[in-house]
MOPAC internal coordinates of N, CA, C and O (Angstrom, degrees):
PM7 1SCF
backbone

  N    0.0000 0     0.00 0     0.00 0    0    0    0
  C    1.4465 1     0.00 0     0.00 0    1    0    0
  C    1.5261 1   109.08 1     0.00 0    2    1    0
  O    1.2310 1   128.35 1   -55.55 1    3    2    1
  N    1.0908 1   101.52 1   124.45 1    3    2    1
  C    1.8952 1   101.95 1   176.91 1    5    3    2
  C    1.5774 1    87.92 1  -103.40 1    6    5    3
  O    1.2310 1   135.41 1   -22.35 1    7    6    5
  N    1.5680 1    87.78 1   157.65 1    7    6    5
  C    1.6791 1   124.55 1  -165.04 1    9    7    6
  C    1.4653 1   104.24 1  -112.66 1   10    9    7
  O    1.2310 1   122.44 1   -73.75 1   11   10    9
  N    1.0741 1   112.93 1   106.25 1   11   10    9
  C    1.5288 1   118.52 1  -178.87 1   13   11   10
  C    1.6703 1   104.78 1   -70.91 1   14   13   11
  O    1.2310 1   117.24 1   -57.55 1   15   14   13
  N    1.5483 1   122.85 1   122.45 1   15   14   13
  C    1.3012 1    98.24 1   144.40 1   17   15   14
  C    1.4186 1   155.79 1   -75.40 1   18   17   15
  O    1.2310 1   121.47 1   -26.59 1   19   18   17
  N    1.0089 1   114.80 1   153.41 1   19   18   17
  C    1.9809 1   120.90 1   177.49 1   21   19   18
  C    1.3463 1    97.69 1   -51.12 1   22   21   19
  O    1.2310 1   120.99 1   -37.17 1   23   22   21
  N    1.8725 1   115.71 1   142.83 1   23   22   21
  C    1.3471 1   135.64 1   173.60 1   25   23   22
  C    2.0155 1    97.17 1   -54.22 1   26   25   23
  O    1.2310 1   129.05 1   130.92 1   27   26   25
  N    1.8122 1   100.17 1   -49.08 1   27   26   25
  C    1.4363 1   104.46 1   175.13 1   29   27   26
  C    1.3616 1   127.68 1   -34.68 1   30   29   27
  O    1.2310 1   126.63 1   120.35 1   31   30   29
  N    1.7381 1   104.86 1   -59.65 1   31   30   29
  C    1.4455 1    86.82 1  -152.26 1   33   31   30
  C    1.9258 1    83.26 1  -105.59 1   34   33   31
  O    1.2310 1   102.18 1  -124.67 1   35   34   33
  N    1.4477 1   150.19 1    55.33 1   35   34   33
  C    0.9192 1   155.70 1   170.98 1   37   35   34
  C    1.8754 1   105.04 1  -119.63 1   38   37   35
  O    1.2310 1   132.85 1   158.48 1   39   38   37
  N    1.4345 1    92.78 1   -21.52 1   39   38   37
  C    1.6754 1   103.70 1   172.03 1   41   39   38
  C    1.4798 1   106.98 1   -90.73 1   42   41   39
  O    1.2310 1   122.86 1   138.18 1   43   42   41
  N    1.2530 1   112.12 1   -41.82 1   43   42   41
  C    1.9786 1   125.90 1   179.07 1   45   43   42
  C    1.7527 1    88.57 1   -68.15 1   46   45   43
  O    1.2310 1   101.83 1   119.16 1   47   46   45
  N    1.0019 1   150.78 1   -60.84 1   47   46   45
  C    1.5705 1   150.62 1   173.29 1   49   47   46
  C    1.2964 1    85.31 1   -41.40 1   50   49   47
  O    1.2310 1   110.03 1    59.73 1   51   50   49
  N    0.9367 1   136.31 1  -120.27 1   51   50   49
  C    1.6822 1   133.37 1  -168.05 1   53   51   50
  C    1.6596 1   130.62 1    -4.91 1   54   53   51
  O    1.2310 1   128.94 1   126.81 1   55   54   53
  N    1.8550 1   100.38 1   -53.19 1   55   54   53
  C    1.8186 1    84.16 1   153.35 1   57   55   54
  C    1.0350 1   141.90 1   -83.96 1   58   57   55
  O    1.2310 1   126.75 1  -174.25 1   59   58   57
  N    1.5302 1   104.62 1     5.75 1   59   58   57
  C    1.1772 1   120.10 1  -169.27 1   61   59   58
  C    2.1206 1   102.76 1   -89.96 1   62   61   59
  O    1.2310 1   129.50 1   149.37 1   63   62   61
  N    1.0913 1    99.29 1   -30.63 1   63   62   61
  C    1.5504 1   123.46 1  -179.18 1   65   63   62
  C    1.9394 1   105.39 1   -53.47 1   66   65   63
  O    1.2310 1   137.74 1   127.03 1   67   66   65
  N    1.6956 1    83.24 1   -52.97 1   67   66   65
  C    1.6827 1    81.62 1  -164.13 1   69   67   66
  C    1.4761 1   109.05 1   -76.03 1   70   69   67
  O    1.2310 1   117.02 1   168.07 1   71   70   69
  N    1.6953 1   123.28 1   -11.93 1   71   70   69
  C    1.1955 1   113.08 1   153.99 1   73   71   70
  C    1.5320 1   137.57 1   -80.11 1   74   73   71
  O    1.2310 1   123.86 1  -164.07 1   75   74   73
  N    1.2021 1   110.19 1    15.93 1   75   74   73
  C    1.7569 1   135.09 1  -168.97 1   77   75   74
  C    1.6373 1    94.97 1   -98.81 1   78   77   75
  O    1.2310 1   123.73 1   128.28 1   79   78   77
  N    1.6916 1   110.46 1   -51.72 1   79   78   77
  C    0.8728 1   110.00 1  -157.08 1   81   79   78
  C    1.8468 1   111.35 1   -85.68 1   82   81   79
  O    1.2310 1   128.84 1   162.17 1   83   82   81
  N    1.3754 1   100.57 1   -17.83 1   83   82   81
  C    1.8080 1   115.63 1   162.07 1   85   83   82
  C    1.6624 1   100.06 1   -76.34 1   86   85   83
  O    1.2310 1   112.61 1   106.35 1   87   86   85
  N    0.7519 1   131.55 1   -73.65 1   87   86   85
  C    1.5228 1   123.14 1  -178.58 1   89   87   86
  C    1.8070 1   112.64 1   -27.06 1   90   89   87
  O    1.2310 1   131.26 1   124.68 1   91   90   89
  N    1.6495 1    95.88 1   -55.32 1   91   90   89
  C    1.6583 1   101.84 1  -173.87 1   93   91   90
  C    1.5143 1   103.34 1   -65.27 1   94   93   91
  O    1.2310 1   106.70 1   167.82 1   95   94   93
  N    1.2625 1   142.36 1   -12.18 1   95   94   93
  C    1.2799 1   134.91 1  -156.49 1   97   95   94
  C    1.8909 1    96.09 1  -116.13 1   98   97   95
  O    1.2310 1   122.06 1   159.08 1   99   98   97
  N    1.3109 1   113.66 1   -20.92 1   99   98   97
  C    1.6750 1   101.17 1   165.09 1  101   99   98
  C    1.1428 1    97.37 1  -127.76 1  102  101   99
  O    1.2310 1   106.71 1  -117.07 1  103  102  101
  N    1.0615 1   142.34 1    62.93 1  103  102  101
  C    1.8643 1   135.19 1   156.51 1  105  103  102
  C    1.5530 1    99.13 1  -145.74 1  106  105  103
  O    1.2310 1   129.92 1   -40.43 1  107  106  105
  N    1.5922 1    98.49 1   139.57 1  107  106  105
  C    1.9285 1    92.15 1   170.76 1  109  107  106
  C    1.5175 1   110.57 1   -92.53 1  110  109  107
  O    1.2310 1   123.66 1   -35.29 1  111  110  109
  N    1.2396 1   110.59 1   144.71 1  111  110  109
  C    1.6178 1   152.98 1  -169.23 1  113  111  110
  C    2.1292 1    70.16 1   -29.55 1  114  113  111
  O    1.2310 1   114.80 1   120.36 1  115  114  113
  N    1.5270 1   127.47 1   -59.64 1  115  114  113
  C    1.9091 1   109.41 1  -161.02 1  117  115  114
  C    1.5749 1    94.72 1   -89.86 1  118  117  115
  O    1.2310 1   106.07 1  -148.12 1  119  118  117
  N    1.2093 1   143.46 1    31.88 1  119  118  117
  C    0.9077 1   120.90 1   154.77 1  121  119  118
  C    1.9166 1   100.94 1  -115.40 1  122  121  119
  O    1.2310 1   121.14 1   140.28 1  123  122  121
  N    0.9469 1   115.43 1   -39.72 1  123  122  121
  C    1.9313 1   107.72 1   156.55 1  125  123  122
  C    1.1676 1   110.72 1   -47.61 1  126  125  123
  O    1.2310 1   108.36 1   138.43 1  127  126  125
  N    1.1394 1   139.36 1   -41.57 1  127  126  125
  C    1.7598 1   143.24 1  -176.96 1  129  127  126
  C    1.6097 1    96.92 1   -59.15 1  130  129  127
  O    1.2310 1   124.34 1   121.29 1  131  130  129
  N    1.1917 1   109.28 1   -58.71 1  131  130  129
  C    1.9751 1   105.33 1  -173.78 1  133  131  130
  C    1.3047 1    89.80 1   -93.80 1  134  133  131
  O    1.2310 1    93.03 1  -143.99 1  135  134  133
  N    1.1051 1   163.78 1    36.01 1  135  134  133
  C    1.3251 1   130.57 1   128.19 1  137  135  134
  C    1.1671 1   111.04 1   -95.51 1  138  137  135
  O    1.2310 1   112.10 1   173.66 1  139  138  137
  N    1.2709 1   132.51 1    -6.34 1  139  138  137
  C    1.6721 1   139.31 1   162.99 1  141  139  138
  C    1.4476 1   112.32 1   -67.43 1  142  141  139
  O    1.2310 1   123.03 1   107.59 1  143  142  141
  N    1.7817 1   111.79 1   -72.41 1  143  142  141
  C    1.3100 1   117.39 1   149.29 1  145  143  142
  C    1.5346 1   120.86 1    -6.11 1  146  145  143
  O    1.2310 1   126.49 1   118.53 1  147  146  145
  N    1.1126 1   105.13 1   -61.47 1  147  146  145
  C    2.0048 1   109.29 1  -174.75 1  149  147  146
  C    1.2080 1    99.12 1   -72.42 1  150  149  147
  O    1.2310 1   115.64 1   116.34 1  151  150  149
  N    1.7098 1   125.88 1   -63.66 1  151  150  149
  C    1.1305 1   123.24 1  -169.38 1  153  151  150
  C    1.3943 1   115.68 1   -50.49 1  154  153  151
  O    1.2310 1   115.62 1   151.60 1  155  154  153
  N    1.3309 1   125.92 1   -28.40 1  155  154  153
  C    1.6493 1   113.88 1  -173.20 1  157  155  154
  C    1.5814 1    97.36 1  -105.10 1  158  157  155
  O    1.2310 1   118.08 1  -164.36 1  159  158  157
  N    1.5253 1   121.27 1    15.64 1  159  158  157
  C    1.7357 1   114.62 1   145.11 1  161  159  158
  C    1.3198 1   114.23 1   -69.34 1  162  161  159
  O    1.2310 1   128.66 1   135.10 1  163  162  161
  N    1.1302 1   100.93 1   -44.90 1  163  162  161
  C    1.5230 1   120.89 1  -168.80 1  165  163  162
  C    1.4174 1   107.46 1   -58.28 1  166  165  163
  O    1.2310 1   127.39 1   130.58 1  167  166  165
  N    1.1015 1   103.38 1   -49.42 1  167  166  165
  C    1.8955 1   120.01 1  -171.34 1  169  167  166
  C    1.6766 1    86.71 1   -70.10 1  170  169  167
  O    1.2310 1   105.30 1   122.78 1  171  170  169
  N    1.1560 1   144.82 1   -57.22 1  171  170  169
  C    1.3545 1   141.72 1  -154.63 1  173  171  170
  C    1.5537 1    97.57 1   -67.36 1  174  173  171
  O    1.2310 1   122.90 1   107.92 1  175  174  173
  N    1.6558 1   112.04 1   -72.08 1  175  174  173
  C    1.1879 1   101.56 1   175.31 1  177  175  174
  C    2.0784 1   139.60 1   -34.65 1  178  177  175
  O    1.2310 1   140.45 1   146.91 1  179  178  177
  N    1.1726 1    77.93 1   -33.09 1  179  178  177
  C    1.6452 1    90.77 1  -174.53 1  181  179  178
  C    2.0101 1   106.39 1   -85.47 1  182  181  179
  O    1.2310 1   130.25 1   160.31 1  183  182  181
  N    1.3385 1    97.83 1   -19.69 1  183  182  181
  C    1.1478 1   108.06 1   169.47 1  185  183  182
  C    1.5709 1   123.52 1   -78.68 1  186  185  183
  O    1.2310 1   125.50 1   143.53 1  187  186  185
  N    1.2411 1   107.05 1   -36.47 1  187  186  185
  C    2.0805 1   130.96 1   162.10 1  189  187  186
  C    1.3081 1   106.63 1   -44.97 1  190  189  187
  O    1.2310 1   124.26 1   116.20 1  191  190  189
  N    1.4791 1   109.43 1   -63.80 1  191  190  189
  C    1.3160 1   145.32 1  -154.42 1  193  191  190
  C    2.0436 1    92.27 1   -50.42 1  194  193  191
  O    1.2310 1   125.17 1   100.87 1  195  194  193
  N    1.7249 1   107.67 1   -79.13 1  195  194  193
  C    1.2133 1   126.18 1   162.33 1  197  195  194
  C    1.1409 1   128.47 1   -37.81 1  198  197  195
  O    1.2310 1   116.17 1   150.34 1  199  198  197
  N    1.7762 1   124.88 1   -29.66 1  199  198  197
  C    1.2498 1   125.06 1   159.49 1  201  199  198
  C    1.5550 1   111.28 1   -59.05 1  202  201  199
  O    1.2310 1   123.07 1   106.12 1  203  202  201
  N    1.0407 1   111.73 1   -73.88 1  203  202  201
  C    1.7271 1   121.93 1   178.35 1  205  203  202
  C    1.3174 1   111.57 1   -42.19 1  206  205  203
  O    1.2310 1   111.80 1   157.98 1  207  206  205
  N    1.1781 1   133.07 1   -22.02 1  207  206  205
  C    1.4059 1   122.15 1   157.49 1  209  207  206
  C    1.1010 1   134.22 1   -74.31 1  210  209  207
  O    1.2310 1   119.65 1   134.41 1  211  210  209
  N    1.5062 1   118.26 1   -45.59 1  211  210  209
  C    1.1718 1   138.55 1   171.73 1  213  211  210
  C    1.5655 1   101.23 1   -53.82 1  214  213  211
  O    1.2310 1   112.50 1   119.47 1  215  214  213
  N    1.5905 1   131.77 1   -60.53 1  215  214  213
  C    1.0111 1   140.02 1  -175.75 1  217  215  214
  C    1.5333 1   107.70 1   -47.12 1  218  217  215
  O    1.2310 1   112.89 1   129.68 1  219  218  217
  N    1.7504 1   131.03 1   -50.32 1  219  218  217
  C    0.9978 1   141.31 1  -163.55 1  221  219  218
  C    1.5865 1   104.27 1   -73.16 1  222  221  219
  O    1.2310 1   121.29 1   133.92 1  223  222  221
  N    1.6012 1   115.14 1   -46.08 1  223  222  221
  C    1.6962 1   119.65 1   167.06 1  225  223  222
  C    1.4476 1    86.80 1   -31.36 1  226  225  223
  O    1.2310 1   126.96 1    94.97 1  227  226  225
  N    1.2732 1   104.22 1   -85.03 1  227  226  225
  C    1.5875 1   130.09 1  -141.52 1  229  227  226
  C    1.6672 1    96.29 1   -22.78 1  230  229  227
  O    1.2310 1   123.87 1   119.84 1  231  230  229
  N    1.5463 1   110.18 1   -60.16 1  231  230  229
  C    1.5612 1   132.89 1  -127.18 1  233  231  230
  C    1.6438 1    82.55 1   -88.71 1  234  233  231
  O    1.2310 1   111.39 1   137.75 1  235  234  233
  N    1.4436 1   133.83 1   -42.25 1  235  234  233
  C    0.8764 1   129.74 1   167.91 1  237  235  234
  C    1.8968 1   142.21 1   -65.28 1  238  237  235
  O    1.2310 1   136.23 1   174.10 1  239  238  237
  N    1.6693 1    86.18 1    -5.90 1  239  238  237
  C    1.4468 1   101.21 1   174.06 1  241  239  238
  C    1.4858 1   118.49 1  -101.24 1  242  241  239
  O    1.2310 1   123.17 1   162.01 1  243  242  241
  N    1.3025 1   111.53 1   -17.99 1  243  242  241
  C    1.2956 1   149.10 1   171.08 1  245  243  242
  C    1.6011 1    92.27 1   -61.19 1  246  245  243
  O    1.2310 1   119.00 1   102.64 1  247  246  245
  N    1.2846 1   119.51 1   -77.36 1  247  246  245
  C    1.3441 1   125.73 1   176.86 1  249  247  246
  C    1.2241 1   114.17 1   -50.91 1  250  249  247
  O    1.2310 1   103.48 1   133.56 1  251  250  249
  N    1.5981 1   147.98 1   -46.44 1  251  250  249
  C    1.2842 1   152.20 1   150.29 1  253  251  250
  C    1.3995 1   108.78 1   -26.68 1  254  253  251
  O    1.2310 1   116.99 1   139.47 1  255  254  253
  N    1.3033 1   123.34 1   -40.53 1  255  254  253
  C    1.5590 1   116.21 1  -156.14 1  257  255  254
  C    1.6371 1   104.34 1  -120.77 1  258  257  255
  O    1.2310 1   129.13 1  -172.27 1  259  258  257
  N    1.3259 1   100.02 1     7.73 1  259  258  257
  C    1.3777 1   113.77 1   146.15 1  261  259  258
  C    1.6142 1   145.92 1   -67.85 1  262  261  259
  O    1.2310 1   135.15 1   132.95 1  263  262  261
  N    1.4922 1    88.29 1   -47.05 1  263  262  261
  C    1.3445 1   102.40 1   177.84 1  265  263  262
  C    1.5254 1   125.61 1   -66.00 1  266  265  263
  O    1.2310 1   123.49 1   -50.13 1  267  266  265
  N    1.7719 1   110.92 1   129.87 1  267  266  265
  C    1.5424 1    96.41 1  -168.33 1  269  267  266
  C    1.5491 1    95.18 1   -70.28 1  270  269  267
  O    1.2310 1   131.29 1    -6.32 1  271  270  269
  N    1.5943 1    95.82 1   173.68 1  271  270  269
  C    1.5756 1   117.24 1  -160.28 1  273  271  270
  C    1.2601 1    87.92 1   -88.22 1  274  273  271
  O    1.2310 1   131.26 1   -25.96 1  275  274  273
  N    1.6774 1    95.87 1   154.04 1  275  274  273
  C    1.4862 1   118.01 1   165.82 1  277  275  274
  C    1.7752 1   121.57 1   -21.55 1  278  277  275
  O    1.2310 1   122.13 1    -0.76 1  279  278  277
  N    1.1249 1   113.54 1   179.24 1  279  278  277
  C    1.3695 1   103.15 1   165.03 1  281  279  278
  C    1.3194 1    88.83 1  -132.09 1  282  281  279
  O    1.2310 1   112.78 1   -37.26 1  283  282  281
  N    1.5403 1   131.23 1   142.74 1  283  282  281
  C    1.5511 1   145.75 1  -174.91 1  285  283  282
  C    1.5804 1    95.54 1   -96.22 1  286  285  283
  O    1.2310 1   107.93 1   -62.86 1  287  286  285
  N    1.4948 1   140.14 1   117.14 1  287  286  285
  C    1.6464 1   131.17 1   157.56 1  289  287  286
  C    1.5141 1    92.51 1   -54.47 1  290  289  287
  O    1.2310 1   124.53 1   -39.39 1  291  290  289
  N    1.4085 1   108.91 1   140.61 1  291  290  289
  C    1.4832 1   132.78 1   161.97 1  293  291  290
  C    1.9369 1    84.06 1   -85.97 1  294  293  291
  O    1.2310 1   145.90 1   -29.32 1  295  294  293
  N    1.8206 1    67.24 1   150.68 1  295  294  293
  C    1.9273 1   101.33 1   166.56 1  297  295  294
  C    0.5890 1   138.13 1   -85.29 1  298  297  295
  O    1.2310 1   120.10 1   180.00 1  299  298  297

């Protein structure tokens, strides 16, 4: 199955392009290499980061919908 892209982000790729292509024209080829390098630590970490939360919601709602229900006193 191919994945069509959005008109959106095929226009956001494009401004995003002409700043790739200013970067590539004053930075040398090893200093783009480590600022990519960092940037996709960065992206991983923040990506870890969001797992473990999401996971911790989860595990804690899990536990919420565990617990047997109240008991109501009859009248």
């Amino acid at each position: 199955m191919i994945h069509e892209t959005s008109p959106e982000y095929r226009k956001q790729l494009a401004v995003v392009d002409t700043y790739m292509t200013r970067l590539g024209k004053g930075s040398s080829a090893a200093f783009l290499d480590d600022f990519w390098s960092e940037l996709c630590k960065l992206s991983a970490i923040e990506s870890d980061e969001q797992f473990r939360s999401g996971l911790y919601l989860g595990s804690q709602l899990i536990l919420a919908l565990s617990q047997p229900p109240a008991r109501i006193p009859r009248p």
